[in-house]
N, C-alpha and C positions, 0 to 999 in steps of 0.2 A: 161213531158219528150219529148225534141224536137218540143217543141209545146209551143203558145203564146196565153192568152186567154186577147180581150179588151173586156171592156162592155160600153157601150154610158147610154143613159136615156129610149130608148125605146129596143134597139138589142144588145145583143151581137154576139161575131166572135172569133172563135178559127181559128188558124193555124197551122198543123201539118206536120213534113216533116217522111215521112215514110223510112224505109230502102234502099229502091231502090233511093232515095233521090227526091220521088216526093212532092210537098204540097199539101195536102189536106187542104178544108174552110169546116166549119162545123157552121151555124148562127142560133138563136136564138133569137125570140121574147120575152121579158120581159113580163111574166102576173105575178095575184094573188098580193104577197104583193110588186113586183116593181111597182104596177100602183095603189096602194092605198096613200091615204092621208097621210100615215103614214112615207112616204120617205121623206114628207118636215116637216115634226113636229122636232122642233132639241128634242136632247138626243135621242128620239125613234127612230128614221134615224139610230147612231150608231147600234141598234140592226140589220136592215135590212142589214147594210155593215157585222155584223160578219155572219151572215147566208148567206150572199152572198160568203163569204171566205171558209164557212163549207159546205154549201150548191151544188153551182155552180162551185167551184173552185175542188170539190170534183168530182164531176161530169164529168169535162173538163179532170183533171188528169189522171183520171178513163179512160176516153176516147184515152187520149195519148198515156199511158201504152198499152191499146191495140191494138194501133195501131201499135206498134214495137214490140209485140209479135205474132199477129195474131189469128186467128181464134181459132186455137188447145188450144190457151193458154189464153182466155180472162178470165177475172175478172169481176164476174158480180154475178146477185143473193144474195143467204144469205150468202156465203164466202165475200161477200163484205161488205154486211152489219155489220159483226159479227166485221173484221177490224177497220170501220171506227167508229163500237163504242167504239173495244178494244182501239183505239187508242185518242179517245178523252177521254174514261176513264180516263185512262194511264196520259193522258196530264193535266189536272186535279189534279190528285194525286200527279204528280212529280212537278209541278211547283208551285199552292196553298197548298194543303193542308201538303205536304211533308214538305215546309219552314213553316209552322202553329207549325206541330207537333216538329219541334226539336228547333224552337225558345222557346215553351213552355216547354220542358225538361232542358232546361239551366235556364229559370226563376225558377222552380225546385229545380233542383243541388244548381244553387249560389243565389237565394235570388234577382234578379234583378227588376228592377224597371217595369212595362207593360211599358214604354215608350220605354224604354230600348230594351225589348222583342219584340216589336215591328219593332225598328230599327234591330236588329239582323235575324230577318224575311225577310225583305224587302229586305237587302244584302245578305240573302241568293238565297232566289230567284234572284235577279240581276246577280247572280256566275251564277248560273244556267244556266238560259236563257240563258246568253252570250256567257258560255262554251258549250251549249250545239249543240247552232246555230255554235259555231267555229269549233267544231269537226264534224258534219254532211259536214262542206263545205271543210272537209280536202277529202270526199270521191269523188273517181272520175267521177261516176254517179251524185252524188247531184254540183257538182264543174260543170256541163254540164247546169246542170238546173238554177244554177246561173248565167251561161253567159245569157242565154235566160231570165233569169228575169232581165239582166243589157242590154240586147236589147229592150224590154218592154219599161226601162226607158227615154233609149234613143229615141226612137220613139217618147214617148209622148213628152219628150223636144225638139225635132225638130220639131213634128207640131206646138208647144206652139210658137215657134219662128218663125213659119213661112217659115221652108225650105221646100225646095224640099225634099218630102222623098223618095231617093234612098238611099243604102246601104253607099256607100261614103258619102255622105252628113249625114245620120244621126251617123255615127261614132263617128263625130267628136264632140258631144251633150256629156252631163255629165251623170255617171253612175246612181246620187243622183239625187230624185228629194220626194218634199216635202208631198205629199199623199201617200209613200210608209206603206205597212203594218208594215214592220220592224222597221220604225218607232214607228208606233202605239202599238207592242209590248213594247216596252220600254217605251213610255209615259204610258200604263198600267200599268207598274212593279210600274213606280215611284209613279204614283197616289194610288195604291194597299197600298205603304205604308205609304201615308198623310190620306188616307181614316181609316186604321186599326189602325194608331197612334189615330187619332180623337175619337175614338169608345171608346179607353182605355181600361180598364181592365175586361175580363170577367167571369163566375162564375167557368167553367170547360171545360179540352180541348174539350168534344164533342160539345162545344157551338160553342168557338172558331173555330174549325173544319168546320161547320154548316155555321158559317157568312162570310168563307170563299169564299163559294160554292153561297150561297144566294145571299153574295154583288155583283158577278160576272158581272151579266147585267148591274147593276148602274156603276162599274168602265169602262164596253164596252160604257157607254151612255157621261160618262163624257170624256174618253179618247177621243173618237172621235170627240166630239164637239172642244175642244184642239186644237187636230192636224189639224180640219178645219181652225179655227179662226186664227196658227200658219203661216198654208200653205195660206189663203190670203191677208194678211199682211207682206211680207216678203220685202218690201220694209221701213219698218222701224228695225231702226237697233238693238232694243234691240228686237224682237220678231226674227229678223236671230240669233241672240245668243242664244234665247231659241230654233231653228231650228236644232242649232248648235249639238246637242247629237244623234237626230234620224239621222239624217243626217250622221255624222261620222258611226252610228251601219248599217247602210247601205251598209258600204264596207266590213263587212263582210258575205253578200248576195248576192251581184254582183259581176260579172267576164266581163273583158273586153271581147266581141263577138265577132268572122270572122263573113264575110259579108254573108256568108250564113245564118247565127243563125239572122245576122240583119235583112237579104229579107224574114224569117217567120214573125220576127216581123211584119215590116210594111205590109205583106198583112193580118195579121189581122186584123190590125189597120183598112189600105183600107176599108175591106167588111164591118165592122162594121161601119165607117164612111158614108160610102154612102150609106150604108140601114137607119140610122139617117136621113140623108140627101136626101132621094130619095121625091122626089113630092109629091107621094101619102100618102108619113108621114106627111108632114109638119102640126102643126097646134097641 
């Protein structure tokens, strides 16, 4: 909310613009498991990025919220805890297991083939996600957060190119850009339903239910490795055609930014960069 969080290899840097319209920098040293071995192992990397998203992302959010509400009104404690577990519950249930249970009611009803069942899972979930992400950005609080998450983008693709990052200059940089998570949502959906076709047919729904839940980390380890392999090759043309799908679901997560929503981004970017880059990091 009003606020841009980067993260480099050693620091991250949030940016937040408060009501009176000041920015606050808010920086962070990476420890624990950013500085373990376990960030360069591929597949097990993808884990560290989703706990990075649930983890830190949670945390920075958490932070921005109160900062546009204030003191009287923060979120903190077990009221927050109880949230962010109702809400990963919740997200779980509606997106896994909810398409598990009613693709296996119609193999049920009409006699359908698990391959069958399977595909009818996978575009359920697919409705889902997409409608789901389309109707949060119709509201006019999360339509705010989208600009600032389409300033984010633009930010990193004008450093990437080398400009000057002021407001006007990085405007004029594209909303999409190839490491987004929105992506990496939808490369999950799709692989969720080559991985549960592969599996075939199982004895009964609590099993099915069960390997939903289970296979979760393998499809965060293979989706990410994907979307790595996709995003550094995009100079060849049939891997921008498989770039082609994240890339378009992206526009419905980003809003074109004013240059104020851009000037939080880039001083996030800023502090995070030059804490990266200060001297006494190097090495």
């Amino acid at each position: 909310m009003e606020g841009v969080l980067m993260r480099g290899s050693k620091y991250l840097a949030a940016a937040f613009r408060d009501p009176a319209g000041e920015i606050h920098i808010e920086t962070e040293k990476l420890k624990g498991l950013y500085t373990s071995k376990l960030v360069k192992w591929p597949f097990f990397r993808g884990l560290v990025i989703m706990w990075d998203a649930i983890g830190l992302g949670t945390k920075y959010l958490t932070k921005s919220a109160n900062y546009q509400t204030g003191e009287d009104e923060k979120i903190e404690g077990p009221a927050l805890f109880g949230t962010l577990l109702f809400s990963f519950v919740l997200a779980i249930a509606l997106f896994f297991l909810a398409p598990a249970g009613v693709a296996a009611l119609f193999q049920k009803w009409f006699s359908i083939t698990p391959f069958t069942t399977n595909m009818i899972e996978g575009l359920i979930r697919l409705v889902l996600v997409i409608g789901y992400i389309w109707a949060v950005g119709k509201m006019p609080d999360i339509r705010r957060v989208f600009s600032y998450h389409g300033a984010e983008h633009k930010t990193i693709n004008a450093f990437e190119a080398g400009a000057e990052l002021t407001p006007e200059n990085v405007s004029k940089f594209s909303l999409q850009h190839p490491r987004c998570g929105t992506g990496f949502i939808l490369i999950l959906v799709i692989f969720s339903v080559i991985l549960f076709t592969l599996i075939g047919p199982l004895p009964n729904i609590a099993i099915r239910l069960a390997s939903r839940v289970v296979l979760l980390p393998v499809l965060i380890m293979v989706a990410y490795e994907y979307m790595r392999f996709v995003a550094n090759n995009l100079d060849i043309r049939i891997i921008r055609w498989l770039a082609f799908p994240g890339m378009a679901m992206q526009k419905l997560t980003t809003n074109e930014p004013d240059l104020k929503v851009l000037e939080v981004a880039i001083t996030a970017f800023k502090a995070m960069y030059d804490l990266e880059n200060a001297k006494e990091n190097e090495g």
